[in-house]
C-alpha positions as CSV (number, residue, x, y, z in Angstrom):
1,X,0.9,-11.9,1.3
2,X,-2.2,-13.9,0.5
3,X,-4.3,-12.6,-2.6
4,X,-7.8,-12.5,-0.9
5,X,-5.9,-10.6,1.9
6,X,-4.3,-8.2,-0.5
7,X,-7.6,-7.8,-2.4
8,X,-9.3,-6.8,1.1
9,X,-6.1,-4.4,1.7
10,X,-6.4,-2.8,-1.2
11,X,-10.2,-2.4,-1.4
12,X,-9.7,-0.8,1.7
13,X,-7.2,1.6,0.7
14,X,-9.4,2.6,-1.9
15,X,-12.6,3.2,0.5
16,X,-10.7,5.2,3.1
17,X,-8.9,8.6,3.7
18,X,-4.7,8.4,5.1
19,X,-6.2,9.2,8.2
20,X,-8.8,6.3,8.5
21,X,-6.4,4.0,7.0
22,X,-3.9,5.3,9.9
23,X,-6.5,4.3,12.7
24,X,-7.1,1.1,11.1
25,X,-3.5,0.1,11.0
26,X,-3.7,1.7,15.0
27,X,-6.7,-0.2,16.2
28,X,-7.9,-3.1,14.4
29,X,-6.1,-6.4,14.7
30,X,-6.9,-7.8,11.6
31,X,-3.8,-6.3,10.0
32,X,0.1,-8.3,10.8
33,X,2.7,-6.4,11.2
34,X,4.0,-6.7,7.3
35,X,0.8,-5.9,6.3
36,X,0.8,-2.9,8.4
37,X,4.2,-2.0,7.6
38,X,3.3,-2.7,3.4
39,X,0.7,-0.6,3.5
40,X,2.3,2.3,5.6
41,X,4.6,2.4,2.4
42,X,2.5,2.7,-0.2
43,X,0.5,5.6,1.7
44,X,3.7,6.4,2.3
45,X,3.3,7.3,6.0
46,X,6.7,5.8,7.1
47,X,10.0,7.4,6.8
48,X,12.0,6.2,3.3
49,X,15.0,5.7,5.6
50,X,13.1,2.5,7.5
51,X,11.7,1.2,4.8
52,X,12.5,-2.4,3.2
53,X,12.7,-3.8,0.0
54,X,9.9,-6.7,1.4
55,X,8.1,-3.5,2.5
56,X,7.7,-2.0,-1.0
57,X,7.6,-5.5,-2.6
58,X,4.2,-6.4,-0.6
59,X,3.5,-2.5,-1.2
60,X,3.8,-2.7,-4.9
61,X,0.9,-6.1,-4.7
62,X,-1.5,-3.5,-3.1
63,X,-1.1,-1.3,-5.7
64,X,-1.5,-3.8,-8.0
65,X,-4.7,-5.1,-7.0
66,X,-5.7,-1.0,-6.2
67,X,-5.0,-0.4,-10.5
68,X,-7.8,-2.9,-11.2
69,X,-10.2,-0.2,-10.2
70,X,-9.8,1.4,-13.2
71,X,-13.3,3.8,-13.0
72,X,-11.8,4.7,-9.7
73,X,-11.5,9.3,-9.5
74,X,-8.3,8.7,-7.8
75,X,-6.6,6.4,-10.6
76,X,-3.9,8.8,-11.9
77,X,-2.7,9.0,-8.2
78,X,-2.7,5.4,-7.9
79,X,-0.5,5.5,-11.0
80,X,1.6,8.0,-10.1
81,X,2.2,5.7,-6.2
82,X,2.6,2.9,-8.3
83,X,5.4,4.2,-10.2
84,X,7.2,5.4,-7.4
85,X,7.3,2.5,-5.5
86,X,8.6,0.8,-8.5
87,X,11.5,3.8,-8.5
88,X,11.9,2.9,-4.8
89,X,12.6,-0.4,-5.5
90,X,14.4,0.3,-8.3
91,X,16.9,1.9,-5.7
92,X,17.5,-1.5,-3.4
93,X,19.3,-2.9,-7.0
């Protein structure tokens, strides 16, 4: 995934609620289908069982870029996603 893409994926994460982020991924083209399906993992609105190792890779550079935002309220949780996508990946070894 392209950086200025990921940095836009991620600021939006950070802006939104699951269920904005949902209708985004619904409605808006701007998202391709890995995109759609990264992020879907690291909200983690996708079953585990259909989930890739690409998937939680490209999940895992959202995250990154979403850890910059370190004044953020919601940084522990961003932590804590971080680290289990990292245990999820972990898994595919």
């Amino acid at each position: 995934m392209n950086i200025n893409r990921i940095e836009i994926i991620a600021n939006e994460i950070i802006k939104k609620n699951v269920v904005q982020i949902e209708t985004d991924l619904n409605y808006n083209s701007f998202y391709t289908e890995s995109e759609k399906r990264a992020v879907r993992t690291y909200i983690g609105s996708v079953d585990p069982r259909e989930v890739s190792k690409y998937d939680i890779s490209n999940a895992l550079e959202i995250s990154k870029e979403i850890l910059k935002n370190k004044e953020s309220k919601d940084y522990s949780d961003y932590e804590n996603t971080h680290q289990s996508l990292l245990e999820r990946l972990k898994d595919f070894h």
